[in-house]
C-alpha positions as CSV (number, residue, x, y, z in Angstrom):
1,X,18.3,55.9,38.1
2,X,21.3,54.0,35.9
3,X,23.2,56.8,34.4
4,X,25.3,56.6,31.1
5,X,27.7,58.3,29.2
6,X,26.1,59.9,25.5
7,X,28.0,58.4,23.3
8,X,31.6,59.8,23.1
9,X,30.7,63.3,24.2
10,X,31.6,63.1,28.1
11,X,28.1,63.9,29.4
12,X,26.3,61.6,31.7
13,X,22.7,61.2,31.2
14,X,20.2,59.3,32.9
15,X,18.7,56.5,31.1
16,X,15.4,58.3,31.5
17,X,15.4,61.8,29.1
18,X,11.8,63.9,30.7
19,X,10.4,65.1,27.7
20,X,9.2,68.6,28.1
21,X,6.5,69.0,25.3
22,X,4.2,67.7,27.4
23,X,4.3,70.3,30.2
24,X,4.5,72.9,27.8
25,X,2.1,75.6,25.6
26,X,1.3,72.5,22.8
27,X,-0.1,70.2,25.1
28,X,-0.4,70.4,29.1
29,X,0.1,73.8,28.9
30,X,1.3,73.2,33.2
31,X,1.7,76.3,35.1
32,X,5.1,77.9,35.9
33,X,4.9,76.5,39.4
34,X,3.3,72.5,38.7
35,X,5.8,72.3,35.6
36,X,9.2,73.3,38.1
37,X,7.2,70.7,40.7
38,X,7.4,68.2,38.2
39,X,11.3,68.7,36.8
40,X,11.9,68.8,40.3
41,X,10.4,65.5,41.2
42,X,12.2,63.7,38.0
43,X,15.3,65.4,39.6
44,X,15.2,64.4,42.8
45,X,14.6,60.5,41.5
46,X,17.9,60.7,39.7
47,X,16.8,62.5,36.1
48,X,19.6,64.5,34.7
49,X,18.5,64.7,31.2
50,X,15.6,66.8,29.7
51,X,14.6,67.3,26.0
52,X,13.4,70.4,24.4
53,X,13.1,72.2,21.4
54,X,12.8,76.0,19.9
55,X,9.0,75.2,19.0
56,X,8.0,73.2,22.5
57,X,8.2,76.7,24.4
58,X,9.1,75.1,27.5
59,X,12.1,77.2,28.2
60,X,11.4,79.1,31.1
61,X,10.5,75.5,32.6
62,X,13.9,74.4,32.5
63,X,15.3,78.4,33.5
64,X,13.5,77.7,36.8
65,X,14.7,74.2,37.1
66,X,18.1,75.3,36.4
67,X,17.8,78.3,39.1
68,X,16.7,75.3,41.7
69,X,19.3,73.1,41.1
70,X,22.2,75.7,40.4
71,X,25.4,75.4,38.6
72,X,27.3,72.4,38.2
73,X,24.9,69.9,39.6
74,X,25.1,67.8,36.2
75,X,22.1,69.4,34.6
76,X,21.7,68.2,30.9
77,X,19.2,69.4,28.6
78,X,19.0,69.1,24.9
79,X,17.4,71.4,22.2
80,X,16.4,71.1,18.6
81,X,16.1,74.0,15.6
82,X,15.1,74.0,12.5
83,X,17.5,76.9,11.4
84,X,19.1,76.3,8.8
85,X,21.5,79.3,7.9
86,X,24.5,80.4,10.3
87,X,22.4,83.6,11.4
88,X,19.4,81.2,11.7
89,X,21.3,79.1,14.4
90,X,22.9,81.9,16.0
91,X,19.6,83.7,16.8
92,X,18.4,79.9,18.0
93,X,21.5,79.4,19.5
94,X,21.2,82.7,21.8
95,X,17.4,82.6,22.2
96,X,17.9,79.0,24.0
97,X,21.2,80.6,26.2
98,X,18.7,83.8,27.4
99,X,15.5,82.2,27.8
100,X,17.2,78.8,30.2
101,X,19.4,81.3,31.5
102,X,22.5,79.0,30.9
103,X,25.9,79.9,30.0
104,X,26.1,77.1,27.6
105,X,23.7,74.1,26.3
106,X,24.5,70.3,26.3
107,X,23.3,69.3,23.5
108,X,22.0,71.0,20.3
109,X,20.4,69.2,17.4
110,X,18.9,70.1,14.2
111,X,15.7,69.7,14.1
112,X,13.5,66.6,11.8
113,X,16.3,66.1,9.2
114,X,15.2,64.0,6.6
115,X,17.7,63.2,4.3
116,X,21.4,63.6,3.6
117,X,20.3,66.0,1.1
118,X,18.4,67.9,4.3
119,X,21.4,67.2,6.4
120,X,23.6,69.4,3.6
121,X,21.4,72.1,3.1
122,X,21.7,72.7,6.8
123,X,25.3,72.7,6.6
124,X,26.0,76.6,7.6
125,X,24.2,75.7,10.9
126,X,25.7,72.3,11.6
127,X,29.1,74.2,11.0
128,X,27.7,77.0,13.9
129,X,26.7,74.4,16.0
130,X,30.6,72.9,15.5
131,X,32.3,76.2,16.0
132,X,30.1,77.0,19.4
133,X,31.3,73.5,20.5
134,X,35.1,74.5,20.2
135,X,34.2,77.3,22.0
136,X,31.9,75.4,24.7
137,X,28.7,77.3,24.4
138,X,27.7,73.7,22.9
139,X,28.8,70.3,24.5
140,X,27.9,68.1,21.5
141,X,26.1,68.3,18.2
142,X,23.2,66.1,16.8
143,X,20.4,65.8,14.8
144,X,16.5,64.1,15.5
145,X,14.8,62.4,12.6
146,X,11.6,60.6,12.4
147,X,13.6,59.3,8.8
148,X,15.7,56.4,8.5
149,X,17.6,58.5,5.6
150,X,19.0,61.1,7.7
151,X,19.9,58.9,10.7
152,X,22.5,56.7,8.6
153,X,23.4,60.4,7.1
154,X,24.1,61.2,10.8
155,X,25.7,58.6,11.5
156,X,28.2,58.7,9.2
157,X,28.7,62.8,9.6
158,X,32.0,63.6,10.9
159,X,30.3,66.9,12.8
160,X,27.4,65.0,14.2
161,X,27.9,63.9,18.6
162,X,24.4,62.9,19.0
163,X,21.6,60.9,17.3
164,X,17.7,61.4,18.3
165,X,15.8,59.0,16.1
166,X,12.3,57.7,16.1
167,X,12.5,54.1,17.4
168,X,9.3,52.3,18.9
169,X,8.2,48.4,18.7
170,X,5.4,49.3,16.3
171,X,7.7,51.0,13.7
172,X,5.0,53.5,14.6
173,X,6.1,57.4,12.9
174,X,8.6,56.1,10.8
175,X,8.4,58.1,7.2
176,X,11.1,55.7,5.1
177,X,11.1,52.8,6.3
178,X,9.8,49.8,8.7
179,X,11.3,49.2,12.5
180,X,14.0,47.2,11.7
181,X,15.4,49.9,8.7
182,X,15.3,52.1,11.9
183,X,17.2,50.0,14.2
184,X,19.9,49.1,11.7
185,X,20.5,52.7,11.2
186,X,20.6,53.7,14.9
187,X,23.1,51.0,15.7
188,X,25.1,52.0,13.1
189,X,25.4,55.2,14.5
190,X,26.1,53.6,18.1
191,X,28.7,52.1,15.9
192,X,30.6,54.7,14.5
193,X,31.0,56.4,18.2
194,X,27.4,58.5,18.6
195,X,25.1,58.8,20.9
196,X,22.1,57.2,20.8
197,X,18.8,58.9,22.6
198,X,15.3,57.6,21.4
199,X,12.1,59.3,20.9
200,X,8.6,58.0,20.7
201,X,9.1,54.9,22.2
202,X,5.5,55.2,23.2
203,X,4.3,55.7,19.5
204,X,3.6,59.3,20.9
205,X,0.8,58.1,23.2
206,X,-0.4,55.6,20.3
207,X,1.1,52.7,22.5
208,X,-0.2,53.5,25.6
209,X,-2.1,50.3,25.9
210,X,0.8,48.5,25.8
211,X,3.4,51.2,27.6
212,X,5.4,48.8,29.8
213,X,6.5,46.9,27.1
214,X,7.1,49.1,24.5
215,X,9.2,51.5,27.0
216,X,10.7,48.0,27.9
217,X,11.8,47.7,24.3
218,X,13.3,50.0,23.9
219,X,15.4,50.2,27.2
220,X,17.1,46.9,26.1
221,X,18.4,47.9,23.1
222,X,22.3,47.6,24.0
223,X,23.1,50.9,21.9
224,X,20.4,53.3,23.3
225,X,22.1,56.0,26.0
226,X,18.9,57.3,26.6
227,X,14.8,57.6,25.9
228,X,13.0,60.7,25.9
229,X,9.6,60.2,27.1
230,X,7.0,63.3,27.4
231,X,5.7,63.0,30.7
232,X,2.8,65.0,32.0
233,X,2.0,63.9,35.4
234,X,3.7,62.3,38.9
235,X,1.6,59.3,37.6
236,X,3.2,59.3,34.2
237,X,7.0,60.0,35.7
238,X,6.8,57.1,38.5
239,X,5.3,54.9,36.3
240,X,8.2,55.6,33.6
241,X,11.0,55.3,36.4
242,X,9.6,52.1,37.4
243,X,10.0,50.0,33.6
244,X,13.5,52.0,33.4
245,X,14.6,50.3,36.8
246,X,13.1,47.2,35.8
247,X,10.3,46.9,37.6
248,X,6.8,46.3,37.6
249,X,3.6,49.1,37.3
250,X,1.0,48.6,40.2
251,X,-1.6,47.4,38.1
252,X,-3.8,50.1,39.6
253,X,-1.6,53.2,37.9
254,X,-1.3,51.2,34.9
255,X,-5.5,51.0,34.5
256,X,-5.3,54.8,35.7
257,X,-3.0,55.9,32.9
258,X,-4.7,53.6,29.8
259,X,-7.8,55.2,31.1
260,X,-6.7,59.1,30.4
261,X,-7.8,59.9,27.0
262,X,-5.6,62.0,24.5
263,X,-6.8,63.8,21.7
264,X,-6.0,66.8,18.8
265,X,-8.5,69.8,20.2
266,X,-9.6,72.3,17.5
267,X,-10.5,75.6,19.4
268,X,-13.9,77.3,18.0
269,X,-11.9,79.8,16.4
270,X,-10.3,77.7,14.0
271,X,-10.5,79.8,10.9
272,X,-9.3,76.6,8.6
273,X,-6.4,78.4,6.7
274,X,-4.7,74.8,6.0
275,X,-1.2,75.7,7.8
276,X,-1.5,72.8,10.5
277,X,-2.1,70.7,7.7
278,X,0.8,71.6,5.7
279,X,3.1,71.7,8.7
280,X,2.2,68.1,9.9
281,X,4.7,65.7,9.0
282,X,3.0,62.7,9.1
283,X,0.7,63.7,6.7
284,X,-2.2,62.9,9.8
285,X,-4.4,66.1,8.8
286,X,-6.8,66.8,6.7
287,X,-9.8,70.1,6.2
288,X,-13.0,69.0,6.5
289,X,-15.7,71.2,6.1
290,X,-13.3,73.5,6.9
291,X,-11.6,72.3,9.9
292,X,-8.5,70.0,10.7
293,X,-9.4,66.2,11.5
294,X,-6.4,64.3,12.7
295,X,-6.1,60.5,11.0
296,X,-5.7,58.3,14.2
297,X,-3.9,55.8,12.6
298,X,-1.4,58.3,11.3
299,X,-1.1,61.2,14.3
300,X,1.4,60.9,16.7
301,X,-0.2,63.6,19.4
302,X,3.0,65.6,18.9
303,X,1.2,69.3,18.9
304,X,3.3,70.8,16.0
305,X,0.5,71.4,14.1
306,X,-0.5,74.1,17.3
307,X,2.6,75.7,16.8
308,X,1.9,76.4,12.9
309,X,-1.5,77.7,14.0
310,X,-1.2,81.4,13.9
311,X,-4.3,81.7,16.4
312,X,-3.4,78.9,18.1
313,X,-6.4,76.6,18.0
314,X,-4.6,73.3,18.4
315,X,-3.6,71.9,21.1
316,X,-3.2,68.1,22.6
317,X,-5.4,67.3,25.3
């Protein structure tokens, strides 16, 4: 697995980030023992670099992984908050150090900025995230945005290490702007010295008919580090591995993996109080007769709206 350097912040990544939503409580939902069997497997083929976040709950995950592979074997994970206040990130800050039961975190982002304006009214945690950096609880600070706004906001920030932006063939999932608005903004911040990691390169499972070439895509951009890609399954991981070396997919796995259906599941105990709705960002929801229906043009199978849930009746299947 080629390895590079994230941006200017020192930390080698494979070019290959294992996104964890996919194992975790908002989707797969894996065990404690098949999710460490598949970190383990990504590990072992040369991935360094896993993506998380406060909401993903796939925590203890990467505290097992982290246990297996022990200190100072170039573990890198990165985590996302939507705190805003210094208090905010501190509690986020120390929630992520107990529950990985790490000394420090590689990278820490905020959360689905959308604008500059966004980007300064998180400003107390940004500063946090700075100070823990001097003090190397942090390694480097960033943000993730599905919005071309706050990615040329990022780039430009003097505080900001690391850019996570939305960046697939399609232009699928981008809120304020088309695919090339996206790429312009991502190279500039490439340009001005950060470090470039994509997400959704697979449109969020929307592209899955066409995954070779849209993982392709974005592998040879010249200013993307990294791509985080939620993977589920061995099948998933090899077949991932194998467009990031350049390969080819067996034709066989890729038939098996177009074949897998994904979809939003409503539980029966759905109560329809309208909070997924309001939480989902890609305005993809809507209550009918009382229930969420997801708009499948519009929803990227992310599984935020299970989080927002309070009896948890979403989930991605």
């Amino acid at each position: 697995m080629e390895c590079r350097e994230l941006g200017r912040t020192g930390l080698r990544v494979s070019r290959l980030c294992f996104g964890t939503l996919t194992i975790g409580p908002l989707q797969a939902h894996l065990t404690p023992d098949a999710g460490l069997d598949l970190l383990l497997a990504a590990w072992r083929r040369g991935v360094n670099f896993f993506d998380t976040a406060e909401i993903y709950g796939t925590y203890p995950y990467l505290a097992a992984l982290a246990r297996e592979v022990g200190p100072g074997a170039g573990l890198v994970v990165a985590t996302k908050s939507y705190a805003w206040s210094r208090m905010e990130m501190k509690r986020s800050l120390e929630r992520a150090l107990d529950e990985t039961g790490r000394d420090r975190v590689e990278v820490f982002l905020l959360h689905e900025q959308v604008s500059r304006a966004t980007l300064e009214g998180h400003r107390e945690a940004l500063e946090f995230l700075a100070r823990q950096r001097e003090r190397g609880r942090v390694c480097a600070v960033g943000v993730s945005s599905h919005h071309v706004a706050a990615v040329e906001a990022a780039a430009l920030h003097p505080l900001v290490d690391v850019v996570h932006p939305l960046i697939n063939q399609a232009g699928v999932g981008i809120r304020d702007g088309g695919r090339e608005d996206m790429l312009r903004a991502a190279a500039l911040a490439r340009d001005r010295g950060k470090g470039v990691y994509a997400m959704k390169a697979l449109g969020g499972g929307l592209l899955r008919r066409e995954a070779a070439a849209a993982l392709a895509f974005v592998r040879d951009l010249p200013w993307v580090d990294a791509i985080a890609v939620g993977i589920r399954d061995i099948r998933e991981l090899e077949a991932n591995l194998a467009v990031l070396a350049g390969q080819e997919v067996p034709p066989a796995l890729t038939a098996e993996l177009e074949a897998i259906p994904r979809r939003l599941q409503v539980e029966e105990g759905c109560g329809g109080c309208g909070r997924c709705v309001e939480s989902c960002r890609q305005g993809a929801l809507a209550l009918v007769a009382g229930r969420p229906v997801a708009d499948p043009g519009k929803c990227l199978l992310c599984g935020y709206c299970g989080a927002a849930c309070p009896e948890f009746c979403l989930r991605v299947v």
